[in-house]
N, C-alpha and C positions, 0 to 999 in steps of 0.2 A: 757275186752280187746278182741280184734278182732281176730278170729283165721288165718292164714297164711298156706293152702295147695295149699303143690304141689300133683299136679295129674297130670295122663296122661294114654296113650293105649300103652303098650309098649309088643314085644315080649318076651316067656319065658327066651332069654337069653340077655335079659336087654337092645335092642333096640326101640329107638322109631321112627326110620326110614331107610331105606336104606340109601347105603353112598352116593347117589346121592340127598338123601329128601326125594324119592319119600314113601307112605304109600297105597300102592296099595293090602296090607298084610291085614289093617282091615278089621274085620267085625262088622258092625253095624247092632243092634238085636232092635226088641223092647224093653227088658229087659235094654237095654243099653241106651236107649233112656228116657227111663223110673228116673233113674238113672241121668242123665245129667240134666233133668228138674228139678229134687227135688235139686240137688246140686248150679243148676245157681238162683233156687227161692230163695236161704240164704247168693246169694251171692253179692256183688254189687262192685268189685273193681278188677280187672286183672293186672298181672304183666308179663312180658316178655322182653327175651334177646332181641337183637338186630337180631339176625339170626333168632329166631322164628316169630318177627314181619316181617322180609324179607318175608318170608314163608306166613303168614298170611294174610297178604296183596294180595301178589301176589294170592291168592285163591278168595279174594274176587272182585266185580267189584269196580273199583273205588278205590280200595285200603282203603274199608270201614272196621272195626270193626267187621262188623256182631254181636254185640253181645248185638245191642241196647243202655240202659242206664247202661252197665257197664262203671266206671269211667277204663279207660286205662292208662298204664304205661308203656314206653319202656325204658329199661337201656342201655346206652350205651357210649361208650368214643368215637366212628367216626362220629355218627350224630353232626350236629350242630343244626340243627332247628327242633322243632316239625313234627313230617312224617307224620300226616295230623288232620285236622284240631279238631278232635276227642279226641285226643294222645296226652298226654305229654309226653315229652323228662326229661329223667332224667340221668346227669352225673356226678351226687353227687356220695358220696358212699352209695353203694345198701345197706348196712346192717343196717345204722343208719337210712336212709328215711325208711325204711320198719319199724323200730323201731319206730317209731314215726307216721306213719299211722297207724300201731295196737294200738294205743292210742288215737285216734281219733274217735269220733262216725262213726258205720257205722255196716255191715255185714260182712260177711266172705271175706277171702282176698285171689284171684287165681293165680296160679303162673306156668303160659304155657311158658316151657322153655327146651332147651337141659338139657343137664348137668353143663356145664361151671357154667351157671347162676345161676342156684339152687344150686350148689356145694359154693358159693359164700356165697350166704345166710344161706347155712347150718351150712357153717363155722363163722357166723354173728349171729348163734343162734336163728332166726327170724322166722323158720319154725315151726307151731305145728304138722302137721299131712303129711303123705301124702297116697294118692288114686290111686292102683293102675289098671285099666283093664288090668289080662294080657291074651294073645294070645296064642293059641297053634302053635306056632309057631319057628321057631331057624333059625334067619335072618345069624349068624354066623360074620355078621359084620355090621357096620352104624351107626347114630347117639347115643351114649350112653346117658341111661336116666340117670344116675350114674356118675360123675366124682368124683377124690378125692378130699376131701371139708380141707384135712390135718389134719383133726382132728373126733375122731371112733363117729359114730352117732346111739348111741337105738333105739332102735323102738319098741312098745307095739301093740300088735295085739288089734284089735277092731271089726275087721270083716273081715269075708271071707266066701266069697256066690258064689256059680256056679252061671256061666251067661249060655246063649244057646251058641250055635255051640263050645262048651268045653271053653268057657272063664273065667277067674275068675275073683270078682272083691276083691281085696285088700285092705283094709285100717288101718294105722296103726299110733298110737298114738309117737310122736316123745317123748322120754321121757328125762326128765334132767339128763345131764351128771354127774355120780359121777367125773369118772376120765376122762380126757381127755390124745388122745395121740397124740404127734406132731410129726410124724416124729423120731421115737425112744424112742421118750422122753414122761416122763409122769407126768404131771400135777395137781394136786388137783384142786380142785373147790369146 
């Protein structure tokens, strides 16, 4: 089965942008660089909310990908039509389509998202891993890379390596819920 991480650069206290978008905060090292090519070589399928493809777009000319032959996937309930010709539009629910692309042949599955959206799928079960570079940095507010997904999510350390200019990068093993908790309440599984 296909593994499903979320990654991302986010600062130490848990932003991955200013409240405006802007990420004028990163720094990009060769060791980070380094790190991004081993990760996009294993990986062949991207997923993203509807705000980060806004975002994404708007970066590139053309409102291209950039990311070559990765297969692309936007989620979202206000588009109607594929955002461009590269992109599938997906208004299914995110948790059972992700379910069902990690059963399908292929490489690792990326998942470039706010919170909202990841929080979705976390709560959908769908996530194995996730990758984090953080920042020495304390935005103090902006896009969180964290929302509540409603329900408490493990996570197994796997690594944690200094980057340069004080970065670190994080990655950790999303592990199966004994108990889950909703909202008060606690669940077996």
């Amino acid at each position: 089965m296909r593994t499903v991480t979320y990654g991302a650069a986010c600062s130490l206290d848990g932003f991955i942008a200013r409240p405006d978008g802007s990420v004028d905060w990163l720094i990009f090292t060769a060791d980070v660089s380094a790190v991004m090519t081993a990760f996009w070589k294993d990986t062949d399928t991207m997923l993203m909310g509807r705000k980060t493809w806004d975002f994404a777009a708007a970066q590139t000319k053309g409102g291209g990908t950039g990311f070559g032959k990765i297969e692309t996937y936007v989620f979202s309930r206000t588009l109607t039509a594929d955002p461009h010709p590269d992109v599938r539009l997906v208004r299914e629910d995110a948790g059972a389509f992700v379910r069902a692309l990690k059963a399908r042949p292929g490489k690792g599955i990326c998942v470039m998202s706010g919170g909202n959206f990841a929080a979705s799928l976390f709560a959908a079960g769908v996530i194995d891993e996730v990758r984090l570079n953080v920042h020495p940095v304390l935005l103090g507010a902006g896009i969180p890379l964290f929302t509540d997904p409603g329900t408490q999510v493990n996570l197994t350390l796997t690594e944690c390596r200094p980057m340069k200019r004080d970065c670190l990068l994080l990655s950790y093993r999303v592990a199966p819920p004994k108990t889950r908790r909703r909202r008060g309440q606690a669940t077996e599984h």
